[in-house]
C-alpha positions as CSV (number, residue, x, y, z in Angstrom):
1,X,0.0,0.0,0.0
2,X,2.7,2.8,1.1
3,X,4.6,1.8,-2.5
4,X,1.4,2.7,-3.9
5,X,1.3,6.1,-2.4
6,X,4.5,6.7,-2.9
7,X,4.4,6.1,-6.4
8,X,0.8,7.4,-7.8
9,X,0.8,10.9,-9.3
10,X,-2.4,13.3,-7.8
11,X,-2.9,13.9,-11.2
12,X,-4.6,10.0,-11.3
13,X,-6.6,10.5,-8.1
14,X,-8.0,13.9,-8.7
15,X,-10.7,15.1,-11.4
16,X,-12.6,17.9,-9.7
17,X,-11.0,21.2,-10.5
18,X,-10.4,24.3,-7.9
19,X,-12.8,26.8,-7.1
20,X,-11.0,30.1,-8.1
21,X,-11.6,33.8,-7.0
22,X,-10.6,36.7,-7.0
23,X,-9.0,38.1,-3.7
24,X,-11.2,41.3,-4.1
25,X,-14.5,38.7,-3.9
26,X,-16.4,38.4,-1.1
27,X,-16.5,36.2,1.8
28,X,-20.6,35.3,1.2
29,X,-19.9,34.8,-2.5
30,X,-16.8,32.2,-1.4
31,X,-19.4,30.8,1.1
32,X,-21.9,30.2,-1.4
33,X,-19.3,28.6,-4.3
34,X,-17.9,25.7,-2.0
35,X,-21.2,25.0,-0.8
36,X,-22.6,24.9,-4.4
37,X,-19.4,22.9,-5.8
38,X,-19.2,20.6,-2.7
39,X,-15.7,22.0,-1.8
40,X,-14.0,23.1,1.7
41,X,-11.7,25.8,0.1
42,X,-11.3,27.9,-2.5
43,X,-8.0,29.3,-4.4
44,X,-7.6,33.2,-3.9
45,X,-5.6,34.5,-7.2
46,X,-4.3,37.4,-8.8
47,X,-5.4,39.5,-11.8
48,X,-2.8,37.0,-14.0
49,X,-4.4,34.0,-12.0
50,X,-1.7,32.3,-10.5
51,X,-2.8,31.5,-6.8
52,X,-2.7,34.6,-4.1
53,X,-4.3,32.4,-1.6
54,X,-6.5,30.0,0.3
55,X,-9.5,30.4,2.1
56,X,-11.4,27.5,3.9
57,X,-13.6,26.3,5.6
58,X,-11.6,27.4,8.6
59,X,-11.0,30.9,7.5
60,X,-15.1,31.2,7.6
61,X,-14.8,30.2,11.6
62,X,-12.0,32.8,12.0
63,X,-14.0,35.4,10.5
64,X,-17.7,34.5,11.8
65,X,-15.2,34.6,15.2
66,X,-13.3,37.8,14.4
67,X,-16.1,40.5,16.2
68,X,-16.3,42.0,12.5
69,X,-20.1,42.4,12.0
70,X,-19.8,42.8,8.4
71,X,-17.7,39.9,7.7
72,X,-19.1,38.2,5.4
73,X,-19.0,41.2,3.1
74,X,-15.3,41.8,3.1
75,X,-12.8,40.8,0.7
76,X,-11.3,37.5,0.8
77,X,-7.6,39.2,1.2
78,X,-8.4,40.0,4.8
79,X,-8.9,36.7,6.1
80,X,-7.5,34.1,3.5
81,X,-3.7,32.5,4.1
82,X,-1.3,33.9,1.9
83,X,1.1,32.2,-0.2
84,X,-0.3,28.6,0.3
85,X,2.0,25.5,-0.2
86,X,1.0,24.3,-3.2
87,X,1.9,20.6,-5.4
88,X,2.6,20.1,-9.2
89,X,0.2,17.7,-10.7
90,X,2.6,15.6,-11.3
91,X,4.3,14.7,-7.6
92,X,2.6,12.0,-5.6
93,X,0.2,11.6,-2.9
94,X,3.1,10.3,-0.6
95,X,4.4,13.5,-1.2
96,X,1.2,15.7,-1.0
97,X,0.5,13.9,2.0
98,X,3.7,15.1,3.5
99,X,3.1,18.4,2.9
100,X,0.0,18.1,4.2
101,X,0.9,16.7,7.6
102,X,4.2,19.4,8.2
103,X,2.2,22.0,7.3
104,X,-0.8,20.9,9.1
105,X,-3.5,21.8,6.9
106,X,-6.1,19.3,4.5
107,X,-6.5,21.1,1.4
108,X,-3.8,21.7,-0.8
109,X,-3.9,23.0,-4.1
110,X,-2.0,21.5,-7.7
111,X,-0.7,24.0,-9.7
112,X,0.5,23.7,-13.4
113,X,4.5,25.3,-14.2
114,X,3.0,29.0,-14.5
115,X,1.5,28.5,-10.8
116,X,-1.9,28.7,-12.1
117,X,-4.4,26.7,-9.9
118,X,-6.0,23.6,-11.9
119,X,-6.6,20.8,-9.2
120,X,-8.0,21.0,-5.5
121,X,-6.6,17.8,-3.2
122,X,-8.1,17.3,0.3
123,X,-7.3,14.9,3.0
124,X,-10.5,13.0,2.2
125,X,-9.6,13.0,-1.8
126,X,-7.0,10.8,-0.4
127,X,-8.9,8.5,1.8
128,X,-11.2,7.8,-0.7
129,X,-8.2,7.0,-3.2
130,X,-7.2,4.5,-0.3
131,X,-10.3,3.0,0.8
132,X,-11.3,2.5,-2.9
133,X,-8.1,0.9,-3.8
134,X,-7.0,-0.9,-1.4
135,X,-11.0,-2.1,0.1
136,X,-9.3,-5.7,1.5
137,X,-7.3,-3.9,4.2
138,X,-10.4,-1.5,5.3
139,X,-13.1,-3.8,4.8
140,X,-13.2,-7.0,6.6
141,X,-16.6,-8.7,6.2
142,X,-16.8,-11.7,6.6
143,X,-13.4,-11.0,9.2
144,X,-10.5,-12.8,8.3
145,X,-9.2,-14.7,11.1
146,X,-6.2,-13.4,11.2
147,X,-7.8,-9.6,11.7
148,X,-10.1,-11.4,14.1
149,X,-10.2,-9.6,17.5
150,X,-9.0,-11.9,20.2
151,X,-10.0,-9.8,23.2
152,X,-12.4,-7.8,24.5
153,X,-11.7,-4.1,24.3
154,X,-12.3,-1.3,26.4
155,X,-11.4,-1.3,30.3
């Protein structure tokens, strides 16, 4: 399984593209396109597109949070992360996972050579690439014996 990882490209697990906007959008209108598209981030970028920055799911908590009672009318730029670590297409999950876990975050954005957002991976992208593929170590019904609990658990 881990030679797997370590070896498939994003590029083969990923088909949904980024949500990108503007930085000058607003927070309701980023709201309202990952709820629509099913997404827990969006790509900020700048008037040439390449990425600016990332706003989630936990930038919306931060605001809602911030004491700001007009939020969710201001401009992505004052609340999304600038300068997000980003992936090429091409680089594998191993390695997007990595990134992932220093950094600490579960969205991460694949960029093409002129940094121009074209893929959006999360953490669960990647679970579901797992699960899928490798179903015999996740699923176990009926249990193999040798998976078989042999103790109770708890105290």
């Amino acid at each position: 399984m881990l030679r797997e990882l370590a070896t498939t490209p994003i590029s083969e697990i990923l088909t949904k593209p980024c949500i990108t906007l503007p930085a000058s959008a607003t927070v309701f209108h980023a709201i309202t396109a990952m709820k629509t598209n099913r997404q827990g981030a969006v790509v900020t970028v700048d008037t040439t597109g390449k990425t600016a920055g990332m706003f989630t799911e936990r930038d919306v908590l931060l605001a809602s949070r911030s004491g700001d009672r007009e939020w969710s009318s201001r401009p992505l730029h004052y609340f999304h992360t600038v300068s997000p670590v980003t992936i090429r297409s091409s680089e594998t999950v191993a390695s997007a996972l990595a990134k992932m876990q220093d950094g600490r975050f579960r969205h991460i954005t694949a960029v093409d050579s002129d940094d121009i957002p074209i893929l959006m991976l999360s953490i669960r992208d990647i679970l579901t690439h797992v699960a899928e593929k490798f179903q015999q170590e996740f699923v176990n019904l009926p249990p193999e014996p040798r998976l078989e609990a042999r103790s109770l658990w708890g105290g």
